[in-house]
C-alpha atoms as a printed R data frame, in Angstrom:
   type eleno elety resid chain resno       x      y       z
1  ATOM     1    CA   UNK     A     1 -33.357 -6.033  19.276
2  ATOM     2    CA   UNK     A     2 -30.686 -5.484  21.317
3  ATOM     3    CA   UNK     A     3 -29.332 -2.162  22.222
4  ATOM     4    CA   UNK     A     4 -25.888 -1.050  24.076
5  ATOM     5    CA   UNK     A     5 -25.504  1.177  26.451
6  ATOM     6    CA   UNK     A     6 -22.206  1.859  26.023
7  ATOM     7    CA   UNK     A     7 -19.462  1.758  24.041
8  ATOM     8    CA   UNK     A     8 -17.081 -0.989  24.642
9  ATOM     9    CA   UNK     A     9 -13.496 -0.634  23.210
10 ATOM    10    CA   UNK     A    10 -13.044 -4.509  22.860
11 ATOM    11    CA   UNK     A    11 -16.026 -4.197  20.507
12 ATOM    12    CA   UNK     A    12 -14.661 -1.425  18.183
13 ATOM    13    CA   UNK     A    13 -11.185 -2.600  17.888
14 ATOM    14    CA   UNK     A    14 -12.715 -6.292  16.969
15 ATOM    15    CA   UNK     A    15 -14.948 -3.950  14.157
16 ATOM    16    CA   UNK     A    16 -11.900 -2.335  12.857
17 ATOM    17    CA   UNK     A    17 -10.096 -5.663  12.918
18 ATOM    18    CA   UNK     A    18 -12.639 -7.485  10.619
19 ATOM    19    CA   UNK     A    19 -13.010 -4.385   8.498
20 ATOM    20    CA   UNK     A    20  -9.335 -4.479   8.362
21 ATOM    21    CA   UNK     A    21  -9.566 -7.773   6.399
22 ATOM    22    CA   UNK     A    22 -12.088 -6.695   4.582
23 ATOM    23    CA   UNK     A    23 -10.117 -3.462   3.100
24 ATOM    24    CA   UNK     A    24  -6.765 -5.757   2.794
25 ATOM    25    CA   UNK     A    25  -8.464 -8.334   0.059
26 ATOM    26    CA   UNK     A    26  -8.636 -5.596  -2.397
27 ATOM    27    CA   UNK     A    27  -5.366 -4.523  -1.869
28 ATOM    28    CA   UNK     A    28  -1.688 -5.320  -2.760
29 ATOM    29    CA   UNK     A    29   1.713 -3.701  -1.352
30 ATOM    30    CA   UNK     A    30   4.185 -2.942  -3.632
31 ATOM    31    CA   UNK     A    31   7.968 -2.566  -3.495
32 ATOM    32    CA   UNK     A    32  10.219 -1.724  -6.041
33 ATOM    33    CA   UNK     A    33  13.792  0.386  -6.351
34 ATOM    34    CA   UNK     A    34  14.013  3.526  -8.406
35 ATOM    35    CA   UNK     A    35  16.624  6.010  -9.558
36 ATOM    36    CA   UNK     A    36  16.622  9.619  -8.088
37 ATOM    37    CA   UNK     A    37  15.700 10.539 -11.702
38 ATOM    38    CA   UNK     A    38  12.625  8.935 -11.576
39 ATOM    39    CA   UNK     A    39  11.800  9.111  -8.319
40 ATOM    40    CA   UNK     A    40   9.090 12.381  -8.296
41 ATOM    41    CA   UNK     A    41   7.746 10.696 -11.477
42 ATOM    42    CA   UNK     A    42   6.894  7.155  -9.953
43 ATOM    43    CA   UNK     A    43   5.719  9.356  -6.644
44 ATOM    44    CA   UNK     A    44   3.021 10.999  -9.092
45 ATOM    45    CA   UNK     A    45   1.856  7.579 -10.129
46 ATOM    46    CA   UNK     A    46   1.285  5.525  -7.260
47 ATOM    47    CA   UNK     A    47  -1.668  5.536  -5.391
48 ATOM    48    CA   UNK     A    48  -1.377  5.264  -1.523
49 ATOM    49    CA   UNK     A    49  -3.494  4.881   1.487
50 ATOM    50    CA   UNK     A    50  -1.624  7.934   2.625
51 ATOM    51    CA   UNK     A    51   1.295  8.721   1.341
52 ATOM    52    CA   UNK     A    52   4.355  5.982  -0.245
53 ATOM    53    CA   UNK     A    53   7.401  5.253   2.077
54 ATOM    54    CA   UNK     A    54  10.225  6.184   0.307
55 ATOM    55    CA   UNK     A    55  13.497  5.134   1.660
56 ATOM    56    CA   UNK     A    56  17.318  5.978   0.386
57 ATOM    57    CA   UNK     A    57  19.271  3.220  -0.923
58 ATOM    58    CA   UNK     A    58  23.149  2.918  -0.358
59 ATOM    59    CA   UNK     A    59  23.987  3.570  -3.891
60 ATOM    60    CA   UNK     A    60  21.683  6.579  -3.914
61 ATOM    61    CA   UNK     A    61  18.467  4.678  -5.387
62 ATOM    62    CA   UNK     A    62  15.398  5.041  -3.684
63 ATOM    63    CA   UNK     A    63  13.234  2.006  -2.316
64 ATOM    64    CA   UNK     A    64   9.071  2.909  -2.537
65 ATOM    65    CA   UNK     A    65   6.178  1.288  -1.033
66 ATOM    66    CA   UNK     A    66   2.539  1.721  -0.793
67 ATOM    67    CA   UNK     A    67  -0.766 -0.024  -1.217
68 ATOM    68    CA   UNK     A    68  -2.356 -0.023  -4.601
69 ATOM    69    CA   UNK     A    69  -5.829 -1.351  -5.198
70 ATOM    70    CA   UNK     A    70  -5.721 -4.724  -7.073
71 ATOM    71    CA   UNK     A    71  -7.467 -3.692  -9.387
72 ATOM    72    CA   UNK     A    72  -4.420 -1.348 -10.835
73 ATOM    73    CA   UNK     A    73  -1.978 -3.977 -10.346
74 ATOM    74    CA   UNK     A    74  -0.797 -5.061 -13.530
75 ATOM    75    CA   UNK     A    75  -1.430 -1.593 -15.137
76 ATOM    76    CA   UNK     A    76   0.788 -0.069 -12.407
77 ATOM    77    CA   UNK     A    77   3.454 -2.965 -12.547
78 ATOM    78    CA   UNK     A    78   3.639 -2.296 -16.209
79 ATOM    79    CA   UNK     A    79   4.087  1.363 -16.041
80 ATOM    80    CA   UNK     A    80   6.115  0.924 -13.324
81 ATOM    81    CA   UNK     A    81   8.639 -1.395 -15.497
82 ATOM    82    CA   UNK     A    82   8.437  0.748 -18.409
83 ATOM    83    CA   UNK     A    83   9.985  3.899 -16.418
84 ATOM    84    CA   UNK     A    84  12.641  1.634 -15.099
85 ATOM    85    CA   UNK     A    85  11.383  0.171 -12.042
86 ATOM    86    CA   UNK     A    86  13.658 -2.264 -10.507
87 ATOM    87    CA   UNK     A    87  13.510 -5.127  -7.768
88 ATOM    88    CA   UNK     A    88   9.646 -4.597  -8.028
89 ATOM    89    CA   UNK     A    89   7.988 -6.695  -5.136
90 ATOM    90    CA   UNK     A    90   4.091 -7.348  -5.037
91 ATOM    91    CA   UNK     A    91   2.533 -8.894  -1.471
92 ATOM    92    CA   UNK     A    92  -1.049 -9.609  -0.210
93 ATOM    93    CA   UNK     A    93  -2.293 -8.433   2.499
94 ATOM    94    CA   UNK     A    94  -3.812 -9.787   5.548
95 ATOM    95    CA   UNK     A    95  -5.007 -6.410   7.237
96 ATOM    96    CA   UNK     A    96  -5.179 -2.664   7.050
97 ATOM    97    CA   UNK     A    97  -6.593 -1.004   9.930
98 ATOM    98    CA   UNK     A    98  -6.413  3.270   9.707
């Protein structure tokens, strides 16, 4: 059995790195436009790791993205559509260290 001593930062950042890409297979981003309408409603909606990005458009849209588990994909894509979800772009992940 081997036992360390101390803790060696190389070590924990490798740990975090393969748990990383662990965590990122069951996960997707997802982008997608929205009208200012909707915007609080789709906010309600979407799951995040922390909180969605929401960024202003030039012709006063908003553009939203988070990480949704995979498993609420194509249940979120179609509610998503339904409220009028635009432009909606869905990416795999390679990593997601927090």
């Amino acid at each position: 059995m081997l036992i360390a001593r101390e803790t060696v930062p190389e070590l924990i950042a490798f740990g975090d790195l393969l748990n990383g890409a662990l965590e990122a297979d069951r996960h997707h981003m997802i982008k997608l436009n929205i009208d200012p309408q909707l915007k609080e409603q789709v906010l309600k909606m979407l799951p995040a790791m922390r909180s969605p990005t929401v960024s202003p458009l030039s012709d006063q849209a908003f553009a939203i993205e988070t990480v949704i588990p995979k498993s609420r994909t194509a249940e979120l894509l179609i509610q998503l559509r339904t409220l009028g979800a635009t432009d909606i772009v869905v990416m795999s992940l390679n990593a997601v260290v927090l």
